[in-house]
Structures are given as C-alpha cells and as structure tokens.
N, CA, C and O atoms as a DFTB+ gen file, in Angstrom:
508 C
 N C O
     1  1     130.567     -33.906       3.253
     2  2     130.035     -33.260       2.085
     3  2     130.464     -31.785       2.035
     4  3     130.781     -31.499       0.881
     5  1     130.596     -30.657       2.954
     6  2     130.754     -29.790       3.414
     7  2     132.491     -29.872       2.960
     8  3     132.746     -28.800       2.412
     9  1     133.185     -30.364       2.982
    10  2     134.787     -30.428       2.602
    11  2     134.716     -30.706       0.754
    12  3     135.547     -30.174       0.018
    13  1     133.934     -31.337       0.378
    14  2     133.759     -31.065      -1.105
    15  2     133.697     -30.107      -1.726
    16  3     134.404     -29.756      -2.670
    17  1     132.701     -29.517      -1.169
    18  2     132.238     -28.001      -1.599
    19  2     133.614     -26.953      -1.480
    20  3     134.079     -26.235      -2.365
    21  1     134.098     -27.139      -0.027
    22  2     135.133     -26.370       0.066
    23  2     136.553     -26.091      -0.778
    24  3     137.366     -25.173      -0.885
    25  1     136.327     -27.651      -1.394
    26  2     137.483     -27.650      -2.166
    27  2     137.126     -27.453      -3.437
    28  3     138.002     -26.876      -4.080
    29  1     136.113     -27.734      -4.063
    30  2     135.452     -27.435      -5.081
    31  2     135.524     -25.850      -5.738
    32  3     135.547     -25.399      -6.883
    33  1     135.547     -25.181      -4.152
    34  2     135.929     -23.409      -4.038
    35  2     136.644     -23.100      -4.275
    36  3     136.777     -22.135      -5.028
    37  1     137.603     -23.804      -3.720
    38  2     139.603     -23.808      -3.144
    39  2     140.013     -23.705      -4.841
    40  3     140.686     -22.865      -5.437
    41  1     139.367     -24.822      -5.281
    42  2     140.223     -24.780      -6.913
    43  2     139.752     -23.893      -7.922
    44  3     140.375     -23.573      -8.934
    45  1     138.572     -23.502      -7.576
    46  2     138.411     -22.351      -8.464
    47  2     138.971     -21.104      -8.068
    48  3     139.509     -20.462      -8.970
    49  1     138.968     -20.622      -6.940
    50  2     139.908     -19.492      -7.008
    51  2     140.940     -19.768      -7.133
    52  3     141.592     -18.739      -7.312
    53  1     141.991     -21.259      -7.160
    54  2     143.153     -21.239      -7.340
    55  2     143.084     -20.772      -9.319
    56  3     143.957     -20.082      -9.845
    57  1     142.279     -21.152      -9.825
    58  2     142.077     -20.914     -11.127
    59  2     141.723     -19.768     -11.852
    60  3     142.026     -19.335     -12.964
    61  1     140.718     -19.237     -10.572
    62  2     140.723     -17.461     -11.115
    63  2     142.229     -16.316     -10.628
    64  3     142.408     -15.166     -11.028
    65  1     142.878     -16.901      -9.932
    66  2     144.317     -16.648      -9.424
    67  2     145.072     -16.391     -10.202
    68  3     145.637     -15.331     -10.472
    69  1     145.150     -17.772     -10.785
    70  2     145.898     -18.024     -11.955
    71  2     145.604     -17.376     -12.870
    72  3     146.637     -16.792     -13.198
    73  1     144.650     -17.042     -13.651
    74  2     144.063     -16.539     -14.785
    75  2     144.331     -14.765     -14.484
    76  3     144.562     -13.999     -15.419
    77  1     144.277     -14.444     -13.481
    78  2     144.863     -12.875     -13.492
    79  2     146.219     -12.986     -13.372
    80  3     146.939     -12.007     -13.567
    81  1     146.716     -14.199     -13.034
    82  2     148.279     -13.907     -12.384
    83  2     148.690     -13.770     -14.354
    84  3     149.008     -12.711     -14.894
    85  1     148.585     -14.854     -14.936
    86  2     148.945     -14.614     -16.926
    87  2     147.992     -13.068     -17.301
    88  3     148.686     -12.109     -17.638
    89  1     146.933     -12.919     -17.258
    90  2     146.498     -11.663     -17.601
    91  2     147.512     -10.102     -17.162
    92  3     147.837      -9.039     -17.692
    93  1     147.726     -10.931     -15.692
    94  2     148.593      -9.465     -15.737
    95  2     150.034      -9.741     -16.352
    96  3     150.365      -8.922     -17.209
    97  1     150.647     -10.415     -16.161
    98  2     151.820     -10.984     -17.072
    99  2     151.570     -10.211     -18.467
   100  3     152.236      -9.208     -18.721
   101  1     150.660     -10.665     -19.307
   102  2     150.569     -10.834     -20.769
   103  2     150.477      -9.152     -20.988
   104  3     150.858      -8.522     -21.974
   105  1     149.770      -8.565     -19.599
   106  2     149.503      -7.022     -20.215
   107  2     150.661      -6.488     -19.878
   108  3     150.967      -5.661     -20.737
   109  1     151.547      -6.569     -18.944
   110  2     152.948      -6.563     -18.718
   111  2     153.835      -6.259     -19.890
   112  3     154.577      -5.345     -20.251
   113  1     153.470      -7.316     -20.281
   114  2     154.508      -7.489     -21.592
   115  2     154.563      -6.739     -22.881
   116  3     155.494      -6.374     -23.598
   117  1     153.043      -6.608     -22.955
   118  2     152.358      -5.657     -24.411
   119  2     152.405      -4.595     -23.911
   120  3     152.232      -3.762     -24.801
   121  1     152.585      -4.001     -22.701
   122  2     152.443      -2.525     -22.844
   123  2     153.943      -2.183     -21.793
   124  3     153.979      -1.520     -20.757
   125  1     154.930      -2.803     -22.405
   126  2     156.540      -2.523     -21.732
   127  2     156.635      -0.846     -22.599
   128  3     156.332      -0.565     -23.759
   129  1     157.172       0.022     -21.503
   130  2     157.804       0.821     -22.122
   131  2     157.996       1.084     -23.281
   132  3     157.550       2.081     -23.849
   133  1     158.946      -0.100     -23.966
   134  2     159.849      -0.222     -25.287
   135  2     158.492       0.226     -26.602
   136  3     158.524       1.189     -27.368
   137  1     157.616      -0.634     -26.511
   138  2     156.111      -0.554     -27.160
   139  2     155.780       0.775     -26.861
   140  3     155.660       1.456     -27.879
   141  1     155.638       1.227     -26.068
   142  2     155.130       2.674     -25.796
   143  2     155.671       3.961     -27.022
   144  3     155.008       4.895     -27.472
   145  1     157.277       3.525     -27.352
   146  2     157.810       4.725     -27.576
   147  2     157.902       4.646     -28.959
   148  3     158.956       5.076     -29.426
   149  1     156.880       4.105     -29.930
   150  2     156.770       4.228     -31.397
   151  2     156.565       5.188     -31.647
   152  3     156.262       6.140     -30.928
   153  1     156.748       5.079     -33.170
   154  2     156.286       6.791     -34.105
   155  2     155.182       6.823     -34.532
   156  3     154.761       5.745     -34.953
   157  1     154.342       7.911     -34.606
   158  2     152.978       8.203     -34.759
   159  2     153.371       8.649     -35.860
   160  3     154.302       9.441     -36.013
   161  1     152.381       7.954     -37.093
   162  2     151.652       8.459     -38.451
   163  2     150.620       8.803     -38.471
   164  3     149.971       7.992     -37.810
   165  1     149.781       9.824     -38.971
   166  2     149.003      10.552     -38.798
   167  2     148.844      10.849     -40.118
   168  3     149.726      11.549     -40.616
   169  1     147.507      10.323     -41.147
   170  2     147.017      10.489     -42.297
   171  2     146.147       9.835     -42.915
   172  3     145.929       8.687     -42.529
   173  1     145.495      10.305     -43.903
   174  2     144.678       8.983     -44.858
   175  2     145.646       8.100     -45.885
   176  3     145.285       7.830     -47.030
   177  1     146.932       7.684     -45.322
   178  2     147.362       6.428     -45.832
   179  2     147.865       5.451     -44.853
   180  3     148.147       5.729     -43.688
   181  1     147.964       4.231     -45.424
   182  2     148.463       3.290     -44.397
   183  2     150.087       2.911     -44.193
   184  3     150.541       1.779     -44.029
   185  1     150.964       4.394     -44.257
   186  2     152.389       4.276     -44.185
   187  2     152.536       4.455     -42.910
   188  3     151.877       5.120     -42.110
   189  1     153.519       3.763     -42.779
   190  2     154.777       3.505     -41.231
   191  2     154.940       5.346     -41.324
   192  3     154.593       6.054     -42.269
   193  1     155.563       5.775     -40.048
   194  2     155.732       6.753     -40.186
   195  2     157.803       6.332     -40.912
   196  3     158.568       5.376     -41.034
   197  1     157.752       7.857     -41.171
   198  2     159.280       7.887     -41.722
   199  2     160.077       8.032     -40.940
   200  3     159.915       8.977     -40.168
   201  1     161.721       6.863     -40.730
   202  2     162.419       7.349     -40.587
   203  2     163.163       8.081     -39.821
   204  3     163.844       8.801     -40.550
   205  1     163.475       8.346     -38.292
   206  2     163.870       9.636     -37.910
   207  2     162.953      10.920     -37.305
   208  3     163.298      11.991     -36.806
   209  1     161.499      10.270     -37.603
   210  2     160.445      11.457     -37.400
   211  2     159.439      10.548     -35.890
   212  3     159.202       9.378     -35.588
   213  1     159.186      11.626     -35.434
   214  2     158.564      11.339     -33.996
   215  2     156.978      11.049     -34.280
   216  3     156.233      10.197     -33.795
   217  1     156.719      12.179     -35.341
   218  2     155.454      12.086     -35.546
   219  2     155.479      12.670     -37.280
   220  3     156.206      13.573     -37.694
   221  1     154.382      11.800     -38.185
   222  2     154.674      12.039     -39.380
   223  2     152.853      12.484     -39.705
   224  3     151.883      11.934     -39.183
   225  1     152.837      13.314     -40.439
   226  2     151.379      13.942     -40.484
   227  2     151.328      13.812     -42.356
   228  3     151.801      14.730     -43.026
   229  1     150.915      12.994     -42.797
   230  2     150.940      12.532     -44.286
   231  2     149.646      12.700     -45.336
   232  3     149.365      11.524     -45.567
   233  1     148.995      13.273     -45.865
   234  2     147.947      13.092     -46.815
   235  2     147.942      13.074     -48.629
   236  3     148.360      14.138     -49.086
   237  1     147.723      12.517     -49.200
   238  2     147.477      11.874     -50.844
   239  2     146.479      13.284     -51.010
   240  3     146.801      13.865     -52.046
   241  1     145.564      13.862     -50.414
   242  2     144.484      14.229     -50.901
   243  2     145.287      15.963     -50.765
   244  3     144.851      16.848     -51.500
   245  1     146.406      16.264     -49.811
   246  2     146.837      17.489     -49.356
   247  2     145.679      18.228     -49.287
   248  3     145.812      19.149     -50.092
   249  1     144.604      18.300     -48.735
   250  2     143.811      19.044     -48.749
   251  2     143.443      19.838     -47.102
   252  3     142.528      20.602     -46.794
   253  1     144.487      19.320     -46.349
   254  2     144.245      19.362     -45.019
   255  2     145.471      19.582     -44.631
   256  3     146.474      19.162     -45.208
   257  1     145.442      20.322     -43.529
   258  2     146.595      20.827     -42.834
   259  2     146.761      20.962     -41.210
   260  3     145.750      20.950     -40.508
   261  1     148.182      21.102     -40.580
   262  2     148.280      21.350     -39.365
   263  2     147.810      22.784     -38.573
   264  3     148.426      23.842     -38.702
   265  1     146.678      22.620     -37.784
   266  2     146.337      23.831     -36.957
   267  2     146.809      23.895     -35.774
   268  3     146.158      23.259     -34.944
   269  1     148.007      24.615     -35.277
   270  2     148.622      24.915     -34.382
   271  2     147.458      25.668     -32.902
   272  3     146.391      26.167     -33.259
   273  1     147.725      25.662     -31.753
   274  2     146.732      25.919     -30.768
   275  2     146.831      27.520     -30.888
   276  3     147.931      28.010     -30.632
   277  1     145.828      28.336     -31.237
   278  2     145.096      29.457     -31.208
   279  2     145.357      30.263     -29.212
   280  3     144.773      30.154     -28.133
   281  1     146.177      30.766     -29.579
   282  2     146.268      32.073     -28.393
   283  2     146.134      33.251     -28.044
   284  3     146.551      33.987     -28.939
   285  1     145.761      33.796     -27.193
   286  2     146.018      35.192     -27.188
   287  2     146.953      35.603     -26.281
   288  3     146.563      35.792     -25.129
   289  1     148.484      35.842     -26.638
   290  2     149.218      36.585     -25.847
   291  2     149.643      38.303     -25.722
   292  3     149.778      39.316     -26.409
   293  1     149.711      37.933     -24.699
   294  2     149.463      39.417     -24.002
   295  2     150.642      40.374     -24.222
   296  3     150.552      41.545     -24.592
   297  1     151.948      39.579     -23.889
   298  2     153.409      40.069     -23.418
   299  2     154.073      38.948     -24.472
   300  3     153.724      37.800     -24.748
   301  1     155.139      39.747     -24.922
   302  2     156.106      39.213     -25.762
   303  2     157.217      38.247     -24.537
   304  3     157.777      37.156     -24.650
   305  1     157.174      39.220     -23.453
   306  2     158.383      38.268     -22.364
   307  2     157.602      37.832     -21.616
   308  3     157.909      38.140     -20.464
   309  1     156.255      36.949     -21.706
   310  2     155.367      36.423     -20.801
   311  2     155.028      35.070     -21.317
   312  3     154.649      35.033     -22.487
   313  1     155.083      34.179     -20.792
   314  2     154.647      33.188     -20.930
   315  2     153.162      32.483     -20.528
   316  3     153.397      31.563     -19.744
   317  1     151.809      32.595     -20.782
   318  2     150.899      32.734     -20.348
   319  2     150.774      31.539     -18.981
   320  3     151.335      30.448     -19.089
   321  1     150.094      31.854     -17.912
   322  2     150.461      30.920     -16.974
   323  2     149.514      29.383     -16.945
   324  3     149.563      28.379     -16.234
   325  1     148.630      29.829     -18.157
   326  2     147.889      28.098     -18.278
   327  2     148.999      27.405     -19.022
   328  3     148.664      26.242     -19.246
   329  1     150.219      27.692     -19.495
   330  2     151.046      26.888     -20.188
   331  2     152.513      26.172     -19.026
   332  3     153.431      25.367     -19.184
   333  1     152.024      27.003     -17.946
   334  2     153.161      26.920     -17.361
   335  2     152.978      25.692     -15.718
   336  3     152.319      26.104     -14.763
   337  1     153.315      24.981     -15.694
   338  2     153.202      23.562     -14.831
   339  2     152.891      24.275     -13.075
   340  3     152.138      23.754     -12.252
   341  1     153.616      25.426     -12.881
   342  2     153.225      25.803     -11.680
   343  2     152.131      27.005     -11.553
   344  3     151.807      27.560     -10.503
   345  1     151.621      27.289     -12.897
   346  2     150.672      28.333     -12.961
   347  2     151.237      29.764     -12.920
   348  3     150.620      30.625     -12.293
   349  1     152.334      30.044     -13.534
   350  2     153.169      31.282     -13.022
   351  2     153.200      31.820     -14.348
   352  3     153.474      30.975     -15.201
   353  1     153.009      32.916     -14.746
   354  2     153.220      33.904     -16.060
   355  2     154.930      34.230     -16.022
   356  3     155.406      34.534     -14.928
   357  1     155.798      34.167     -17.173
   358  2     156.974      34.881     -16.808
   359  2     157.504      33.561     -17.575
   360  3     156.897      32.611     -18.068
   361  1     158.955      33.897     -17.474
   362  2     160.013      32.689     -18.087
   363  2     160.025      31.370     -18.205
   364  3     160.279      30.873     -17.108
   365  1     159.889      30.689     -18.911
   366  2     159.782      28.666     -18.747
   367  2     161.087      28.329     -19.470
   368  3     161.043      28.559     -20.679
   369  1     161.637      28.094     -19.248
   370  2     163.083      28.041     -19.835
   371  2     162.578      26.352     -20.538
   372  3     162.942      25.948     -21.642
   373  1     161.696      25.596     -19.587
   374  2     161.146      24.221     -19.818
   375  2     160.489      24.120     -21.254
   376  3     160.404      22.984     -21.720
   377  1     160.250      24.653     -21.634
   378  2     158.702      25.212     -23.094
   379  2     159.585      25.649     -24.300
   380  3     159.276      25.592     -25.490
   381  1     160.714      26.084     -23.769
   382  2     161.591      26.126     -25.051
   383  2     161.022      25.673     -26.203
   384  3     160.206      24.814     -25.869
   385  1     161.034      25.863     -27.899
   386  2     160.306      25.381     -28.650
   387  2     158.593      25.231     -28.840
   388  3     157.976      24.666     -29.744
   389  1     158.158      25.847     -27.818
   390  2     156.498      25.925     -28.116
   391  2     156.404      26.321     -28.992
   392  3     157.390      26.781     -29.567
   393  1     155.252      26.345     -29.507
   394  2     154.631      26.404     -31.359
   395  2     153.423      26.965     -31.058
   396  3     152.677      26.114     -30.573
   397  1     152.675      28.570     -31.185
   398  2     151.422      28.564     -31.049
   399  2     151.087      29.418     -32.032
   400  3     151.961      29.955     -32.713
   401  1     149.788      29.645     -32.222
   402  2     149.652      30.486     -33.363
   403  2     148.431      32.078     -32.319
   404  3     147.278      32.053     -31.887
   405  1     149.418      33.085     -32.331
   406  2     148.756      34.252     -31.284
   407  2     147.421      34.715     -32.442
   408  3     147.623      34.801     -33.654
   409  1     146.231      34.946     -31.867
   410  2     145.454      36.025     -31.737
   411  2     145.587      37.152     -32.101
   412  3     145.346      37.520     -33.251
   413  1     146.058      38.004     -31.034
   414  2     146.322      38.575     -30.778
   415  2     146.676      40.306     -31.987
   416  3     147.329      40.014     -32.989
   417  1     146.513      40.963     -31.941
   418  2     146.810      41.726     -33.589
   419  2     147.545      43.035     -32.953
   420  3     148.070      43.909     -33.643
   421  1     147.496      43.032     -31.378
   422  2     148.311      44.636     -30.993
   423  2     149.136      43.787     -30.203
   424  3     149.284      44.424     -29.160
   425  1     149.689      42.832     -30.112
   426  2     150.673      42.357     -29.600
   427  2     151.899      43.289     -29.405
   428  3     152.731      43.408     -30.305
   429  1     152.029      44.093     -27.963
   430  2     153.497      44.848     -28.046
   431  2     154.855      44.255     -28.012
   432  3     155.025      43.432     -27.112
   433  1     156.055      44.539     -28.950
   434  2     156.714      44.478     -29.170
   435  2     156.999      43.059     -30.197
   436  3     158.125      42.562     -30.226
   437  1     155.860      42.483     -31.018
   438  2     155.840      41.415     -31.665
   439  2     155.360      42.023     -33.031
   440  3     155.581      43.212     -33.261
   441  1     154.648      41.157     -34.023
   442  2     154.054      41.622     -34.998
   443  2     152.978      41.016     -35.267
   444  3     152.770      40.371     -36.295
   445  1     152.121      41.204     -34.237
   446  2     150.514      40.957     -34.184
   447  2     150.471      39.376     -34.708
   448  3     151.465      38.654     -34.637
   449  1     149.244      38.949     -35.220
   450  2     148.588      37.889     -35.596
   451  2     150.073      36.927     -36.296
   452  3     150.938      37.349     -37.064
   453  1     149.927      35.535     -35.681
   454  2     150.804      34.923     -36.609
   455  2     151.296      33.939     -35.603
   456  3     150.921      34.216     -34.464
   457  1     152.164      32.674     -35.722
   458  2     152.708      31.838     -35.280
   459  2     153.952      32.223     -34.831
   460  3     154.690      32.982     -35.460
   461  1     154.202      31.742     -33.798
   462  2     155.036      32.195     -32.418
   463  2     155.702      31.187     -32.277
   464  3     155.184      30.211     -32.819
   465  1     157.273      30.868     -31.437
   466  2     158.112      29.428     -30.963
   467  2     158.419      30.633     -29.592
   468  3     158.875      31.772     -29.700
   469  1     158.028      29.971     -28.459
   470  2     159.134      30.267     -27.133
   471  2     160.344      29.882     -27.395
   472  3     160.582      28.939     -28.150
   473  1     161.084      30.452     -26.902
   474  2     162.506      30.757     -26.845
   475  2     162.718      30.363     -25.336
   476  3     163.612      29.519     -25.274
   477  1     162.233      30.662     -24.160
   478  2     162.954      30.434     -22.956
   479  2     162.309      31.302     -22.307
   480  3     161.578      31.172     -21.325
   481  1     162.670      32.393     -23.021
   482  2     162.196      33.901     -22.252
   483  2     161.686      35.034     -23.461
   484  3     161.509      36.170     -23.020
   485  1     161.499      34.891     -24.550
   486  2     160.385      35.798     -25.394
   487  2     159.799      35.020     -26.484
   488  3     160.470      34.057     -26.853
   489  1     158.637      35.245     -27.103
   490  2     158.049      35.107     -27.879
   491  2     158.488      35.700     -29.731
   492  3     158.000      36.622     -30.384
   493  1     159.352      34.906     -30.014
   494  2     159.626      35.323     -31.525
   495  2     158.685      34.749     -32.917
   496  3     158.285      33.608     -33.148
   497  1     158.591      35.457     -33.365
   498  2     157.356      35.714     -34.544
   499  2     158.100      34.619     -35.484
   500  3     159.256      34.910     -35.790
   501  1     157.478      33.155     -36.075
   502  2     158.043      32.649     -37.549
   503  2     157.723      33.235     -38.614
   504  3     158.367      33.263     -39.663
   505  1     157.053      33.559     -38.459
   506  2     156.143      34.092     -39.992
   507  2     155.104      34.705     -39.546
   508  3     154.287      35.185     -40.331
C-alpha cells in the first residue's frame, strides 16, 4: 500500500515538473529580447507609434505636454554627479545628448533658467 502512495507522489511531481518545465518555456518565448525592443506610444489615442520613432508622445486634446527633469546646475563644464554612473561631477562623454530643463537663474557662463543638452563636456542652452 505504501508503494501506491509513493507513486501516486512520483506522478504528481512528474506533473508539476512538467507544468513549470512549459511555463518556463512559454515565458521564454513572450518575453525574447526581439519583443522587448518595440516602440512606445504614449497618448490618449490608440495609434501604433510612428514609423522610425523610438518613442511617440501623441494627444487629440494637445492640451498636455512634455516636462523635461527639473535641475539645478551649478557649472556649465560640470556634469552633476547624481547623473553620472560612478558618482563623479566633471565630463561624461557617455550622457552626450541629455535633455534637462536647469533651475537654476545665475547659472555662470550659461543663460540662467531654461533647457539644457550635454554635449560631452558643457552644458549648452536650447532655448
């Protein structure tokens, strides 16, 4: 009686085995890389993003807009060091293209308040 039971065991974990061995398979599959690297639409409509674009930010109502992250920089040739991967103030050649919008209104050698792109090694004013 005791060998019934045992096998009775035997096949259910061969069955809960099984059932993670396809679970992990199936999540395998749905979350490959390839799936990972779609384009983000971002709006109150239900469009694909466009085309060529990484990320598409879309609204019917235009009543809403992109708010860039709020900074206060200090130094035009400084890179603040919470932005920087080893914690270091100074050059990121890596950050190239950052987008922030400074604080800041005595900013030396910039023109105070306004949206900023790193360059590598200074902080140039867009607008």
């Amino acid at each position: 009686m005791g060998s019934h039971l045992e096998k009775v065991k035997l096949k259910k974990m061969k069955k809960r085995r099984t059932f993670l061995g396809v679970a992990l398979c199936a999540a395998l599959l749905l979350f490959q890389p390839s799936v990972l690297l779609a384009q983000v639409h971002i709006g109150d409509t239900d469009a694909n993003a466009k085309g060529g674009s990484l990320l598409d930010l879309t609204s019917q109502t235009a009543k809403l807009g992109l708010l860039p992250l709020r900074v206060n920089i200090d130094n035009i040739n400084k890179i603040p060091s919470d932005f920087s991967e080893r914690g270091e103030e100074g050059p990121a050649a890596d950050l190239r293209g950052l987008i922030v919008f400074n604080i800041n209104p005595t900013l030396a050698g910039g023109n105070g308040e306004g949206l900023y792109v790193w360059d590598g090694m200074k902080w140039s004013k867009v607008f």
